[in-house]
C-alpha positions in Angstrom: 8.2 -30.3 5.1 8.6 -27.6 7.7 6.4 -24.5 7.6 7.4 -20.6 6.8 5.6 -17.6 8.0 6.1 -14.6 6.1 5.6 -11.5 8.6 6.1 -8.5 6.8 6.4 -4.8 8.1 6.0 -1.3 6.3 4.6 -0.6 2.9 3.0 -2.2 -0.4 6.4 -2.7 -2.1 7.6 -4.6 0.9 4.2 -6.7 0.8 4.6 -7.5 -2.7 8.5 -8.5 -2.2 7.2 -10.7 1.0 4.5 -12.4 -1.5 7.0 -12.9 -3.9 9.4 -14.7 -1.3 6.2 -17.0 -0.2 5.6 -17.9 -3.6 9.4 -19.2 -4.6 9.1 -21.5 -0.7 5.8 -22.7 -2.1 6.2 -23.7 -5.2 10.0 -25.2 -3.4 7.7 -27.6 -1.2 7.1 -25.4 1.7 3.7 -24.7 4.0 3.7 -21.3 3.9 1.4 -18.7 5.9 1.5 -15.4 7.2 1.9 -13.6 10.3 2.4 -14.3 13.9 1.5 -18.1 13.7 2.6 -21.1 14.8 5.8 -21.9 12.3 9.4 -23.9 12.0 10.7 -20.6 10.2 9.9 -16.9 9.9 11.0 -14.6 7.0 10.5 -10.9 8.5 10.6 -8.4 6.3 11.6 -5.7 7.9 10.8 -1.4 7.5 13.0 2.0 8.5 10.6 4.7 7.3 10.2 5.7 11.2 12.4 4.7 14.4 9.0 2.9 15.7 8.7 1.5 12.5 12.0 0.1 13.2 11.6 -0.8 16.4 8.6 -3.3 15.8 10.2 -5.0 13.4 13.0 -6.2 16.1 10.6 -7.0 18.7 8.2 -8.6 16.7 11.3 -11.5 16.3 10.8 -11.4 20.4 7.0 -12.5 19.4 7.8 -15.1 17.1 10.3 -16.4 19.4 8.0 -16.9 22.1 5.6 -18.6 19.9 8.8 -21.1 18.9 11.5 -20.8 20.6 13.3 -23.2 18.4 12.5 -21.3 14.6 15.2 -20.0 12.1 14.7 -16.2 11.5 15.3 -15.0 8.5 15.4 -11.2 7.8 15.2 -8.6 4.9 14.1 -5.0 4.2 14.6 -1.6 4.9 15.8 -1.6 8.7 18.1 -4.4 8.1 19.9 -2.6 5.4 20.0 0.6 7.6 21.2 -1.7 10.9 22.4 -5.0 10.3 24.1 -5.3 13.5 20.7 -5.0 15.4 19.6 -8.3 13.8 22.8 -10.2 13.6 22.8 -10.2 17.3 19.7 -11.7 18.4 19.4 -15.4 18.6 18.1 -17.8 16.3 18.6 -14.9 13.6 20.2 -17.8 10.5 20.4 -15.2 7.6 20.1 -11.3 6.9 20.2 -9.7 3.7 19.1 -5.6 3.3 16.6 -4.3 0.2 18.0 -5.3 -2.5 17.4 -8.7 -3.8 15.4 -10.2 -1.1 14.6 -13.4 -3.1 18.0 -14.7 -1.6 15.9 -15.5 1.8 14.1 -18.1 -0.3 17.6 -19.2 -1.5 19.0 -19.5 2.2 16.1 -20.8 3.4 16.0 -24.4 1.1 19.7 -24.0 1.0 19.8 -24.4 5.0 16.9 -27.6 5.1 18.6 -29.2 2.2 15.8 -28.2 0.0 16.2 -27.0 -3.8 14.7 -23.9 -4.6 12.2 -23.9 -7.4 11.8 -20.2 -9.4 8.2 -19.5 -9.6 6.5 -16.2 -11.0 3.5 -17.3 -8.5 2.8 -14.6 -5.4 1.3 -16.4 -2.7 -0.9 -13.9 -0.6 -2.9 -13.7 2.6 -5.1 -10.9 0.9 -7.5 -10.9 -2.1 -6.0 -8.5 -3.5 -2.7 -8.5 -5.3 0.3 -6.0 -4.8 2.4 -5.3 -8.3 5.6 -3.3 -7.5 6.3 -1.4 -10.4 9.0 0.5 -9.2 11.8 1.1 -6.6 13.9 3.5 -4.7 13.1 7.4 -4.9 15.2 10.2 -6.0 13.7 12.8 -4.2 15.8 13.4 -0.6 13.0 14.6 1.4 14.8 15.7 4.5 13.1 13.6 6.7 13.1 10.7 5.0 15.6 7.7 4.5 14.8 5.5 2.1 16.4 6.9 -0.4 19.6 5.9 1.6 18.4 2.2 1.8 16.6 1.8 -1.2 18.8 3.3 -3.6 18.1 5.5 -6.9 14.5 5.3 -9.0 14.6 1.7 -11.3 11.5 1.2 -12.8 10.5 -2.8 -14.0 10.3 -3.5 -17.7 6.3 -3.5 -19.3 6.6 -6.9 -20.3 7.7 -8.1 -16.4 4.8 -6.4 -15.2 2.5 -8.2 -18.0 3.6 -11.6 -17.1 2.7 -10.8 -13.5 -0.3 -9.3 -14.3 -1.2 -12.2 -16.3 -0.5 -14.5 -13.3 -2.3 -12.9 -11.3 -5.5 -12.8 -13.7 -4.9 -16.9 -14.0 -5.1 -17.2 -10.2 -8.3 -15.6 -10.1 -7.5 -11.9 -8.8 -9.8 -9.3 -9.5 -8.0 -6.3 -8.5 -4.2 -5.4 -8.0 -2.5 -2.3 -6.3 0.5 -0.8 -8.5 2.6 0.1 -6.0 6.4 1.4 -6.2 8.5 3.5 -3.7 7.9 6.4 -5.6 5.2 4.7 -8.0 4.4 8.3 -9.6 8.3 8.0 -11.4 7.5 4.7 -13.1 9.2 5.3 -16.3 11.4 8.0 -16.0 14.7 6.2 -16.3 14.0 4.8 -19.5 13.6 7.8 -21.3 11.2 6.9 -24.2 7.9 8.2 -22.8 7.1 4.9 -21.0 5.3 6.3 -17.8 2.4 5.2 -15.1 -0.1 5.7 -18.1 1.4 3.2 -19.8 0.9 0.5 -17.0 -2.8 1.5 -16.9 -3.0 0.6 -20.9 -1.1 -2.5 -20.6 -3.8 -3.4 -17.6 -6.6 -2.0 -20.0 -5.0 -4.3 -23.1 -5.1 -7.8 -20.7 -8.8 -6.5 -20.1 -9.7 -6.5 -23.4 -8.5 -10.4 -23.9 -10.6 -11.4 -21.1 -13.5 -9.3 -23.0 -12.7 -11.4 -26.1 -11.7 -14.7 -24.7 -15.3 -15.1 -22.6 -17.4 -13.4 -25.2 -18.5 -10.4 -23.2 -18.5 -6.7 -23.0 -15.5 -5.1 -21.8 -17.8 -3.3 -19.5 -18.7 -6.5 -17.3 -16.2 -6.4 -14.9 -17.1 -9.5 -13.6 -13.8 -11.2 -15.2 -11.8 -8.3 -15.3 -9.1 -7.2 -13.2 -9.4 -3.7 -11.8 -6.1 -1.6 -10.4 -5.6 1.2 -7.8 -2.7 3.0 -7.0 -0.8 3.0 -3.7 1.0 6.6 -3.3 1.2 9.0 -6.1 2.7 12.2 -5.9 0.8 15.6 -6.5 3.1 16.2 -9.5 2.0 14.0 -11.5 -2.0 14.8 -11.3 -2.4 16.7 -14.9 -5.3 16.6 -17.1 -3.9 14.7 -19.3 -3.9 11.8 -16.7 -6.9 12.2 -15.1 -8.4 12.6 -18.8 -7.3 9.1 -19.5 -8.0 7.9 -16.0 -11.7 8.9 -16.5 -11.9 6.7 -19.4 -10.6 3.5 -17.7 -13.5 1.1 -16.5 -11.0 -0.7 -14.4 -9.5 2.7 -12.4 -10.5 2.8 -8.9 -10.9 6.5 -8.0 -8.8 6.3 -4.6 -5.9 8.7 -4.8 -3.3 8.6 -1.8 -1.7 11.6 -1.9 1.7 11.9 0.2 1.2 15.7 1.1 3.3 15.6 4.3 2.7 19.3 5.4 0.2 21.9 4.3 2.7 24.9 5.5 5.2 26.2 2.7 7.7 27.0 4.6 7.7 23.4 6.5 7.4 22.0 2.9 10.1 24.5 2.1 12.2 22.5 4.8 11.0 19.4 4.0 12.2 19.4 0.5 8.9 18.6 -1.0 8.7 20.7 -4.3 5.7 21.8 -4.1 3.1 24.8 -2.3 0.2 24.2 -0.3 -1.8 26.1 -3.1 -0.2 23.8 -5.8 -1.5 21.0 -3.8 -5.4 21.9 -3.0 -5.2 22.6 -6.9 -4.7 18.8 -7.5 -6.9 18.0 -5.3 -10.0 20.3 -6.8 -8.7 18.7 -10.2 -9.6 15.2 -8.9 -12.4 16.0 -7.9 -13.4 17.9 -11.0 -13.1 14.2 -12.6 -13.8 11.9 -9.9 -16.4 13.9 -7.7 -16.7 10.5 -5.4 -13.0 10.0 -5.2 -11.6 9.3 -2.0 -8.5 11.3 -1.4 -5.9 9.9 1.5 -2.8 11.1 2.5 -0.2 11.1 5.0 1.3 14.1 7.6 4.3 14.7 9.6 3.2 16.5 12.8 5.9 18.1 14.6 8.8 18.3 12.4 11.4 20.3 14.0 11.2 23.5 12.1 7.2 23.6 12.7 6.0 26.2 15.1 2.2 26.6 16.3 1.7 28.7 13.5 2.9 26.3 10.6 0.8 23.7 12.0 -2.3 26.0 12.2 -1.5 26.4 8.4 -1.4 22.6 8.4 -4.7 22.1 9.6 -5.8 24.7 7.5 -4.7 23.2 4.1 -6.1 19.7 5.9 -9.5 21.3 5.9 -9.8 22.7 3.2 -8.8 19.1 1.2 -11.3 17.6 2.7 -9.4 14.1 2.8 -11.6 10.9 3.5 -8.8 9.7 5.5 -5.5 11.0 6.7 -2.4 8.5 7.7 -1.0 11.2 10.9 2.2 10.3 12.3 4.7 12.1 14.7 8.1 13.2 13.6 10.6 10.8 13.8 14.1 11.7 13.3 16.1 9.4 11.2 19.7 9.6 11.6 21.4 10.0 8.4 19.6 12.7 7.3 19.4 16.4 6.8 16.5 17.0 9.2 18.8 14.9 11.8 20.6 17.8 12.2 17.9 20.5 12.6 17.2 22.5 15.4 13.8 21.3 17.1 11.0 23.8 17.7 8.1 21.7 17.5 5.6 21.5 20.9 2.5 19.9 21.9 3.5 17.2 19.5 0.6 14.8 20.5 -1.9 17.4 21.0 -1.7 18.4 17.2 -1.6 14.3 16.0 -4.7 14.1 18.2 -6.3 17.5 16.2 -5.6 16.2 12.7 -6.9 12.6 13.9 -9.9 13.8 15.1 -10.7 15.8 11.8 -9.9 12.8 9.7 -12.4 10.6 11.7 -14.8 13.2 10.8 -14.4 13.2 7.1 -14.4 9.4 6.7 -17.6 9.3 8.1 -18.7 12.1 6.1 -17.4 10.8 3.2 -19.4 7.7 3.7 -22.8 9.5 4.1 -22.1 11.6 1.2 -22.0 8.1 -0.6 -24.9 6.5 1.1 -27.2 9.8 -0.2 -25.6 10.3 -3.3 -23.1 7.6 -4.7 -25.0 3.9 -2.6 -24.8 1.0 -5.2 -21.2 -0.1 -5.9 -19.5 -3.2 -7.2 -17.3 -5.0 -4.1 -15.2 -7.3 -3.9 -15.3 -9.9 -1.1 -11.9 -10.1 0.9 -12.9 -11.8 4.0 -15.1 -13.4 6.8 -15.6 -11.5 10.0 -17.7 -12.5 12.2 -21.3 -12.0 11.2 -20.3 -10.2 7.6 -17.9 -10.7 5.2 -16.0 -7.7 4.4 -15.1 -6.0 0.9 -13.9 -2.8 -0.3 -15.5 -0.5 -2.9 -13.9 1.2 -5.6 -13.3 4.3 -4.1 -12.2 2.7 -1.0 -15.3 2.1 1.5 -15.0 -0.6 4.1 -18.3 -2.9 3.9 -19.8 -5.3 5.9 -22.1 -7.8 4.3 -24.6 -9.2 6.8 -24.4 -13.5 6.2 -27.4 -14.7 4.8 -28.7 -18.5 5.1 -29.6 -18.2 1.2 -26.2 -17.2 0.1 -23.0 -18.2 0.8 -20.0 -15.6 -1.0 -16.4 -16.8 -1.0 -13.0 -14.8 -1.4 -13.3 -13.2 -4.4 -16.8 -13.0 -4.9 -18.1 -9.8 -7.0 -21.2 -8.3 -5.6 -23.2 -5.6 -6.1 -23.9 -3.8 -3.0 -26.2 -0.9 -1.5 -24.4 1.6 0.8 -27.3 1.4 3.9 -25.2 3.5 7.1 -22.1 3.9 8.7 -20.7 0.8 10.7 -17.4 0.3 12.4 -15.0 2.0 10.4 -16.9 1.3 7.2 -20.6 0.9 5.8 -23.7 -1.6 6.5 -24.3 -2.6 3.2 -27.6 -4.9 1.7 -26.8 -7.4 -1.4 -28.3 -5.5 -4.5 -27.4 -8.6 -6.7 -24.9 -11.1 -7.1 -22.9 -11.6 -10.2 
């Protein structure tokens, strides 16, 4: 049988759709892996949410190409829906399909080897950790921003989809899953009966509490329970009432991402974000009021045409003052199609302010991390990989470790480990086993 790689592009929703894809080839009699690799066929799955974004996911077909000159290209996602034509066109491209519906790649793909497709709820991954889209499109028209053009109005997933997944993914032997969604924070809203992302946290809670029963243990070993973080939340929807319950969940990972975009009102103003800068650092003081280890992330738009000197200066500003671990900086990138298309640009020094926010955010993840190493050391992990001398594994609130290798043990994928926060290293931690469950 000939062998797929999936190469996907963009965000969490898009990896989940991509594992979702390798899953229906695999259980159809494919070899399926990921990425740049040797393969017979590649399924890209392409993103939009910036013109570089876009960009890379046309040349990277020029990559795969050279690595097989003779492979079927199969294409989906976000930039194919916005530019069909820029894929059609290039050879060796067999079949492309836009956002909605992507499982049709699997379709073409057995329908064009003579192969029948087998439905499968199974999401074969390259990482330990499982991606649950919840949710897609976004009703919001930021300015800036076209997804909403290619992804279409907010649909949230029925509760009892999301438990069969979730169940899956438990019997496969994943310990933690991201809830992820285009604009995750409005799971909910379309159904109009008080369903909301609360309610995916207690369904995740309820499967817990089988596990508790089923191997005879506390719900408070985590060892066989499934722990969840989110991917992108919105500052709207940080309330007491969610934190509240948040703080009661054993299996919340207190990471927040954040999408703040600006931290000037009147660039929010222009941004359409409907928000303030004041409403914002109140969120965040809020979080921290519950979660005083949280790590806080978000993203910012440097240099979006209305922004002068001043409104960045403002940026930084509300950047320092929210203290985020890490911050995702990108350039402006105008996005024909929409309202900021059509703006009149102002912005200067571009790089110069990407490279000030950059250089603040390097700061505060390493602060971050020392505040944790005096205050916060011993955390539960969760091995994801082998690098080298170390395996690798994330903490709950989102630190990069590196576990020296040791001749007397020998941890796998998956492994849950208690570990001791020792110094920074790399863009993460030096950690020392503290005991292995």
């Amino acid at each position: 049988m000939k062998k797929v790689s999936i190469v996907n592009m963009g965000c969490k929703v898009n990896q989940y759709e991509s594992d979702t894809i390798a899953g229906l080839l695999s259980a159809s009699g494919f070899s399926v892996d990921f990425g740049l690799v040797p393969a017979d066929i590649y399924c890209v799955n392409t993103c939009a949410v910036t013109n570089e974004g876009e960009r890379k996911s046309r040349n990277v077909i020029t990559k795969l190409l050279k690595l097989n000159p003779e492979a079927e290209i199969y294409v989906s996602g976000c930039a194919s829906e916005n530019n069909k034509e820029h894929f059609t066109k290039i050879s060796n491209v067999k079949y492309v399909i836009g956002t909605q519906n992507k499982n049709r790649i699997a379709a073409a793909v057995c329908k064009d080897n003579g192969v029948k497709l087998v439905n499968s709820s199974e999401h074969i991954s390259n990482r330990t950790r499982g991606v649950l889209k919840c949710q897609d499109g976004c009703n919001n028209f930021c300015t800036y921003c076209l997804i909403p053009y290619v992804r279409g109005r907010e649909v949230s997933r029925p509760l009892s989809e999301l438990e069969r997944e979730l169940q899956t993914m438990v019997n496969s032997g994943v310990h933690e899953v991201v809830l992820a969604g285009i604009n995750l924070s409005a799971y909910g809203n379309d159904f109009k009966d008080g369903t909301s992302l609360v309610s995916v946290a207690k369904l995740i809670n309820s499967i817990n509490q089988k596990i508790a029963k089923l191997s005879e243990k506390s719900s408070k070993n985590a060892q066989n329970l499934l722990r969840y973080r989110f991917s992108s939340l919105e500052v709207g929807i940080i309330t007491e009432d969610f934190l509240n319950y948040l703080k009661t969940d054993e299996a919340f990972c207190p990471h927040f991402h954040l999408s703040m975009q600006s931290g000037s009102n009147k660039t929010l103003k222009a941004m359409n974000r409907h928000y303030k800068k004041e409403e914002f650092l109140a969120k965040v003081e809020l979080i921290r009021k519950y979660f005083p280890f949280a790590a806080i992330t978000t993203d910012v738009i440097v240099g979006f045409p209305t922004e002068t000197e001043e409104d960045f200066n403002e940026t930084f500003d509300t950047c320092k003052k929210a203290n985020f671990f890490e911050m995702h900086v990108f350039p402006y990138s105008s996005r024909e199609g929409t309202v900021a298309a059509k703006l009149k640009n102002v912005a200067t020094n571009v790089k110069d302010r990407v490279w000030k926010l950059k250089n603040m955010s390097t700061e505060n993840h390493d602060k971050f991390i020392k505040q944790n190493i005096t205050e916060n050391p011993v955390q539960k992990v969760i091995v994801e990989t082998t690098n080298g001398d170390y395996y690798t594994a994330h903490t709950a609130n989102y630190i990069k470790c590196y576990i020296p290798k040791l001749k007397s043990q020998n941890l796998s994928n998956n492994s849950i480990v208690d570990v001791k926060l020792e110094k920074l290293y790399l863009d993460g931690a030096l950690v020392s086993l503290s005991a292995i469950d």
